[in-house]
N, C-alpha and C positions, 0 to 999 in steps of 0.2 A: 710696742704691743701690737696683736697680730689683729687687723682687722675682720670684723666677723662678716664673712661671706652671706652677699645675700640670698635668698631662696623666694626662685617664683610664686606667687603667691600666702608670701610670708611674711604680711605685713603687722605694724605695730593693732595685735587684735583687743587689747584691756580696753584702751578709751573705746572702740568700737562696739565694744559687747556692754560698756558700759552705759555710753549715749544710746543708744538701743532700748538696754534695760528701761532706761529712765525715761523715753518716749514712750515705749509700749506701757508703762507706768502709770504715768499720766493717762494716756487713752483708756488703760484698765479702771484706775479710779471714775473717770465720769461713764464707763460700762457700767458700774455700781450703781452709781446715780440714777441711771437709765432703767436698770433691771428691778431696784426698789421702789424706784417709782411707778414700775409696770402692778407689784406687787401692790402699793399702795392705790391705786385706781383699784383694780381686780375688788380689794376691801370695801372700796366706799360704793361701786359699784353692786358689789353682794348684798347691800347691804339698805339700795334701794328700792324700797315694796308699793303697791298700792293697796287701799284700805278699802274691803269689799263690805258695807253695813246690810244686815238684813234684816227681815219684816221679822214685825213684832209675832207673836203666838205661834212660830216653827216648831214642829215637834223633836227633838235631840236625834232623830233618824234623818228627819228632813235635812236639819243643817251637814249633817256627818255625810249625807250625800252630795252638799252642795260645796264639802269638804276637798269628796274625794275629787268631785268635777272640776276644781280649780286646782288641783293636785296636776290631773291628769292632761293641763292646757298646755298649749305648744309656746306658750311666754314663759310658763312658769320656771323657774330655777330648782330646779333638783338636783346641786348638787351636796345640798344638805338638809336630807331628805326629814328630819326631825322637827323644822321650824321652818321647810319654805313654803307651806301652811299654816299657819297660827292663828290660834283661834281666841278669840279677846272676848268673854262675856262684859255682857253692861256691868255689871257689879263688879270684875277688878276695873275696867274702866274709870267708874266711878271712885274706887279706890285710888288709884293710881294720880286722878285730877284732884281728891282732896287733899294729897299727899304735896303733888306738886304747887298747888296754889294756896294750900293751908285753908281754903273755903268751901263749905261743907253745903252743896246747893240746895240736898236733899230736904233743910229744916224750913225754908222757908218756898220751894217748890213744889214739898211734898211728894216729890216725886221722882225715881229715876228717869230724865228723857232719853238717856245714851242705848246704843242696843247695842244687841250681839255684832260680834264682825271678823273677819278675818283677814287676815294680814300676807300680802302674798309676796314672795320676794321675783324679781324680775329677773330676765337673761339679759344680759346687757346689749344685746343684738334689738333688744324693743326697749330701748328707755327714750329714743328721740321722741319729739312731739309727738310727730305724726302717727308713731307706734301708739305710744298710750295713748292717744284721744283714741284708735280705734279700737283697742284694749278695752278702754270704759263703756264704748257703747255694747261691743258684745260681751261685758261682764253684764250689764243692765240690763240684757233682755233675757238674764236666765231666772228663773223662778225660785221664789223666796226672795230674791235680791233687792233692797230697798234701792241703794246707791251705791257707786264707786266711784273712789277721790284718790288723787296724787296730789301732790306739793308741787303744782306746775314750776312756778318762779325757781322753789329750790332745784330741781330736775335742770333746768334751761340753764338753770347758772353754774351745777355743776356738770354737762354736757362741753357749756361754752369752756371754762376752767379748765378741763383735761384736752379739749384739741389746742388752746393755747400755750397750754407745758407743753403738748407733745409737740408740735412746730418749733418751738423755741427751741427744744431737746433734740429733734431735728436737724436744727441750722448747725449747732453749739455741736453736736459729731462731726457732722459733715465737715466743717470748718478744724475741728482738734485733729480729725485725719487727718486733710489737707497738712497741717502744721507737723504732722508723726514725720508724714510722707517724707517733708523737707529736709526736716530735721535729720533724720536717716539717709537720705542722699549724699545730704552735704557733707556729714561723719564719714562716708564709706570713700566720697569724692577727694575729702582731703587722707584719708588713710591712703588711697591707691597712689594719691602724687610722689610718693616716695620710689614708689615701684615703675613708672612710668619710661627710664631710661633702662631699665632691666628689661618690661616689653619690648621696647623697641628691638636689644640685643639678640633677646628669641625670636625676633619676627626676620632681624638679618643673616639669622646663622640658620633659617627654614623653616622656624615653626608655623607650622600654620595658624591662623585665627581661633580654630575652636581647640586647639592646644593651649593657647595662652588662655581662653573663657574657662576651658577647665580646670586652671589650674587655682583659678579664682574663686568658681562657682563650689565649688564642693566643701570649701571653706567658709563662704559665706553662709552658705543653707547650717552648715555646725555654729555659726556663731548668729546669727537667728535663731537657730533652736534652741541655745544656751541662755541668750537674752528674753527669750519668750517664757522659758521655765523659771529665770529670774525673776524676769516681773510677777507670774502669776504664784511666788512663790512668797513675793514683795507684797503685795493684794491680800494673800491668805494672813498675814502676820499682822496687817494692818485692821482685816476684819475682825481677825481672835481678839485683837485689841479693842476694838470696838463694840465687841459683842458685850467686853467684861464689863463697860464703861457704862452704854448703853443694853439692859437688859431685852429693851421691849423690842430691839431691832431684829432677834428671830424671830421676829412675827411676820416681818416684813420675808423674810427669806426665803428662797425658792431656790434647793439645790440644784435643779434639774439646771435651769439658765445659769445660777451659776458656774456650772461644768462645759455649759457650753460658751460662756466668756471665756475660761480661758482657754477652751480650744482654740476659739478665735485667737485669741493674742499671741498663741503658740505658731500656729499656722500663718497670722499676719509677720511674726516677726521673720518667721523660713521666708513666705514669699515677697517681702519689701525689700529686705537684704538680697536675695537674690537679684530683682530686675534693679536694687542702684547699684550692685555689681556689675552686673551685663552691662547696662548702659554707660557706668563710669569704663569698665574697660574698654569696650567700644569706642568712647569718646579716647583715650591714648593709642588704641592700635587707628586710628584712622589722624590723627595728627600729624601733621609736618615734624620736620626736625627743627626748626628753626620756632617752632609754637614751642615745642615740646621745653626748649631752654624760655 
């Protein structure tokens, strides 16, 4: 049987495109983790207000002015413009507390003590301490305003809560690159070992250096592109799946990052493949003969 002739930079590519796939894979799955977890902060985030109470006998013009002015502050959150104002009369108030505690205070108080209030939703740029406490003092000196109150502890615990994911999410990338990185070297490293006394034989009959990188690199950047559209194709079939399973998770979803994941992993896989090329070739065209066996 007639041996098949080797060709410079024509090496065994399936497992290569394959270990590829299946690290950018894994890096794509914890980008998921990362990117709805970005989603899910942005929610709870939206979603924390402070309670502005005001004085009793306002007349319905005064309040709608003092509506508009918290409407119009540079904390407030507008980007949903229907309720990052809200306006809570004493009377659902009180509705809403005999509902929740089944106890009706009005029979033996006589009296509603709750008043009007509004409900403002934050930009997340002011939900540290130091933002609200100065929030409340200059809500406090605007007229009509009785008081304004946050959930200090709740606020502080979910502040502290989200820089502890997000450090941890942090490390936990940092660390699964590192591991992509390897991973892919070392696929590319043992792929090229085969090819190693074929450089040497172009490098004896004249070729030069960047004749033998190209012969390498051009194929690498195509099987990076391949394994990068695999996985991010790998990603999409696992989300479809996911969506069916879990309904509520397009809530969490944000296509815009998501498109830009998998650029990234498209792009990561062209430029990883490429420098463990370069440098595994590099490492054979500068080896002895005697390393080389």
């Amino acid at each position: 049987m007639a041996r098949r002739k080797k060709i410079l930079g024509n090496y065994p590519y399936v497992s290569v495109i394959f270990s590829i796939t299946l690290a950018l894979f894994a890096l794509g799955i914890f980008g998921l983790v990362v990117v709805y977890s970005k989603e899910l902060e942005k929610i709870v985030r939206s979603n924390i207000r402070i309670q502005v109470y005001l004085k009793s006998d306002l007349s319905e013009t005064q309040r709608a002015q003092i509506g508009q002015n918290l409407l119009s502050r540079y904390f407030t959150n507008r980007e949903s413009a229907a309720d990052a104002v809200q306006f809570v009369s004493r009377e659902e108030a009180a509705q809403t507390f005999i509902k929740e505690t089944g106890e009706d205070f009005k029979h033996f108080l006589g009296d509603n003590p709750l008043k009007d209030a509004f409900n403002v939703r934050l930009k997340s740029q002011y939900q540290s301490a130091d933002s609200l406490r100065k929030i409340k003092t200059e809500i406090e000196k605007m007229g009509g305003v009785f008081e304004a109150h946050y959930l200090e502890n709740v606020i502080d615990s979910i502040n502290k809560n989200i820089m502890r994911i997000g450090l941890a999410l942090g490390g936990i990338v940092a660390l699964l690159l590192l591991i992509v990185l390897l991973l892919i070297n070392h696929a590319i490293r043992l792929a090229l070992y085969s090819q190693r006394f074929l450089i040497r034989s172009m490098q004896l009959v004249g070729a030069t250096r960047w004749f033998v990188h190209r012969a390498f690199l051009w194929r690498a950047c195509l099987y990076g592109l391949i394994a990068g559209l695999s996985s991010v194709m790998c990603l999409a079939a696992l989300l479809s799946a996911a969506d069916e399973y879990i309904p509520d998770l397009a809530l969490l979803q944000n296509n815009e990052r998501l498109l830009m994941l998998a650029g990234i992993l498209v792009v990561a896989g062209i430029a990883v493949t490429f420098l463990s090329t370069w440098r595994a070739v590099n490492h054979y065209t500068t080896m002895s003969l005697d390393e080389l066996y």
